[in-house]
C-alpha positions in Angstrom: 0.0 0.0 0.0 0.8 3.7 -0.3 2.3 5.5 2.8 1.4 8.7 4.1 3.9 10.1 6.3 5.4 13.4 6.8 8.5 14.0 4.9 11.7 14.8 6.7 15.1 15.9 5.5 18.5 15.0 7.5 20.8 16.9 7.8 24.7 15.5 8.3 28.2 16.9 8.7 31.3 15.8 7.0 33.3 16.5 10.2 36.5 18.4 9.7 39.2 16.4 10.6 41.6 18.4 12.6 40.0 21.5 11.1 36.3 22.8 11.8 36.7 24.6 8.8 37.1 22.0 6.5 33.6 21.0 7.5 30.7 20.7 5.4 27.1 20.0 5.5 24.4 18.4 3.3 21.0 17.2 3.6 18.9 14.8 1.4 14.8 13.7 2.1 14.2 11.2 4.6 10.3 9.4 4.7 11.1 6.9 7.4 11.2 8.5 10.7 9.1 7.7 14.1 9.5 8.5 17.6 10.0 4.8 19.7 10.5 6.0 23.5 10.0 8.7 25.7 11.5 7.3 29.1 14.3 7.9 29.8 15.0 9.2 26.8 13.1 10.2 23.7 14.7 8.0 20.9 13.9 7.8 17.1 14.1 5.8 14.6 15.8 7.1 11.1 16.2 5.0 7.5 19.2 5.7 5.8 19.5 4.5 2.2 23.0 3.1 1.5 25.6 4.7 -0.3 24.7 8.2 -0.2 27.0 11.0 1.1 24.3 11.2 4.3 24.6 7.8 5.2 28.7 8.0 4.9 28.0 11.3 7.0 26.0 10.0 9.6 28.0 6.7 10.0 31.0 8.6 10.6 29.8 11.5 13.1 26.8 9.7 14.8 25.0 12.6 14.5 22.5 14.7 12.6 19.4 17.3 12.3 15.9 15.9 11.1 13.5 18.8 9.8 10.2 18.3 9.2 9.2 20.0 6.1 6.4 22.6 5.6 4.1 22.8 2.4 6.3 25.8 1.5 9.3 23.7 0.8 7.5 21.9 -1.9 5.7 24.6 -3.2 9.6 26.3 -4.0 9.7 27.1 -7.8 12.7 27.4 -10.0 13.1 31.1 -11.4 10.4 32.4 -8.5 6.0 32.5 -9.2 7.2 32.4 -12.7 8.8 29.0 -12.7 7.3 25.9 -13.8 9.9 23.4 -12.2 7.3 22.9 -9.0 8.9 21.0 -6.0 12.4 22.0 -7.1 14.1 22.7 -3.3 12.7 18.7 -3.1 14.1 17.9 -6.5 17.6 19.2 -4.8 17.5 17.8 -2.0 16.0 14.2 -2.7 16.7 13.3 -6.6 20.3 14.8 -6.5 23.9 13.7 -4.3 25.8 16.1 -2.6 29.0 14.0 -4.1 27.9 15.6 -7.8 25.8 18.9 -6.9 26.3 21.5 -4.4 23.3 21.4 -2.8 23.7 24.5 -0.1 24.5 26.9 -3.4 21.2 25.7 -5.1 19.3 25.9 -2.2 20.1 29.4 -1.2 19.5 30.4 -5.2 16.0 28.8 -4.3 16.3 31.3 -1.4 16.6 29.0 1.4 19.9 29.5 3.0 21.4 27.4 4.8 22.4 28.2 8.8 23.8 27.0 11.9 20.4 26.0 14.3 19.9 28.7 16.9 19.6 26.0 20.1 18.3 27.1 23.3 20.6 29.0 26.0 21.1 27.0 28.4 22.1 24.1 26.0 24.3 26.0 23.0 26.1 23.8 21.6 26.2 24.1 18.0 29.7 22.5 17.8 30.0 19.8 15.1 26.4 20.1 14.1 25.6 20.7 10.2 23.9 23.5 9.3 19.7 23.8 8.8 16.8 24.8 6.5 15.1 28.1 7.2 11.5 27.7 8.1 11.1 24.0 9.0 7.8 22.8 11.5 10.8 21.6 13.9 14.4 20.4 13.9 15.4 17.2 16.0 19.2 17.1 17.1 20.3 13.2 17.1 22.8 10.9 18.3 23.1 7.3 17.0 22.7 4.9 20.2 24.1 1.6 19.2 25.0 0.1 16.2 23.2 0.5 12.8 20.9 -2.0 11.5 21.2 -3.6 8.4 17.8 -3.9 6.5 19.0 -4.3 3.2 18.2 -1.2 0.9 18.9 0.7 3.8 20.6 1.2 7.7 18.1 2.2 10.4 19.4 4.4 13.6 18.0 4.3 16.6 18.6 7.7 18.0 18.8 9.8 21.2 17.2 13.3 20.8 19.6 15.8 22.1 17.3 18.5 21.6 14.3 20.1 20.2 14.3 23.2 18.8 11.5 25.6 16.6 12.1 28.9 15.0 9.5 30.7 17.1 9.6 28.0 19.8 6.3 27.8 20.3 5.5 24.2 18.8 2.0 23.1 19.1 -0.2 20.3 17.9 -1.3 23.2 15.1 1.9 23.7 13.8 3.0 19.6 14.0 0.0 19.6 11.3 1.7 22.2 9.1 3.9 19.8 7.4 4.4 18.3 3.9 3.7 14.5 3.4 4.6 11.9 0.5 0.7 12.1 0.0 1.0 15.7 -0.8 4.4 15.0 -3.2 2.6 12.4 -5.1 -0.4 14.9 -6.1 2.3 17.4 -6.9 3.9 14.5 -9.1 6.9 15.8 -7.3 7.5 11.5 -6.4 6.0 8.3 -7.5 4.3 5.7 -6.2 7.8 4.4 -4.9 8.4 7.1 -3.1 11.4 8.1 -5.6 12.0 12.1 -7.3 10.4 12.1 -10.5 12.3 13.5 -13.8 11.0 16.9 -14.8 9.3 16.4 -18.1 
């Protein structure tokens, strides 16, 4: 059957090395994400398919952003309200690799710049952490617990939250309902019925 669920996009960091500067993000769209626990921590569980650059990224650091997308990241047009290329900030970050494409350029052309997450005082700690999205419903700092698991296609992570965090902090069960789902992507023929970026005809 068809799923419905919201769509996601991780965000991952190359690490540096020895130098932070050397560091670079990128993000690609992730469909298979659920919260598993609360007590004593609040852990989720992440899909990763194999040989992209997030996987490689996540597998080495441990560690990455989920954002939960908002209608207005699909609705992003090549060119502006003249374009005709709907769903292209989704095209970018789901039919593309960050190995051929430099996805933080053509995302800020699509005018949504990359930035470091603004965290809450009394737990700052951007260090390490790949940059964001502007505008997503929420962003969910994580931290692989464990070992991956193989499940073929793809690795699944069962992850810690580290941290929650909202652009106008105010999360409510409102907002939560203001995101974009593979539903939504289909009718937009911005995916198939697999779940895979569709060419732009």
């Amino acid at each position: 059957p068809l799923i419905d669920v919201p769509t996601f996009s991780l965000s991952t960091s190359s690490g540096g090395d020895d130098d932070a500067s050397s560091s670079s993000s990128t993000m690609n769209i992730l469909t298979y994400a659920s919260p598993v626990a609360i007590k004593p921590h609040r852990m989720w569980s992440i899909s990763l398919y194999k040989g992209t650059l997030s996987h490689e990224n996540f597998i080495k650091e441990k560690r990455g952003i989920l954002q939960l997308l908002r209608p207005a990241h699909a609705l992003c047009k090549e060119g502006g309200d003249d374009g005709d290329a709907s769903g292209k900030l989704i095209r970018v970050l789901g039919g593309s690799s960050g190995r051929d494409v430099d996805k933080q350029a053509m995302c800020e052309e699509l005018g949504f710049a990359w930035k470091p997450l603004e965290c809450n005082e009394e737990t700052n700690d951007n260090a390490d952490w790949p940059q964001v999205l502007p505008h997503c419903v929420y962003y969910l700092k994580l931290e692989l617990v464990g070992e991956m698991i193989d499940c073929g296609s793809h690795d699944v992570a069962l992850c810690r939250v580290v941290e929650m965090v909202s652009e106008d902090d105010s999360i409510n069960a409102a907002d939560e309902l203001d995101y974009i789902s593979t539903r939504t992507l289909r009718e937009m023929d911005i995916i198939s019925e697999f779940g895979r970026i569709k060419d732009i005809e």
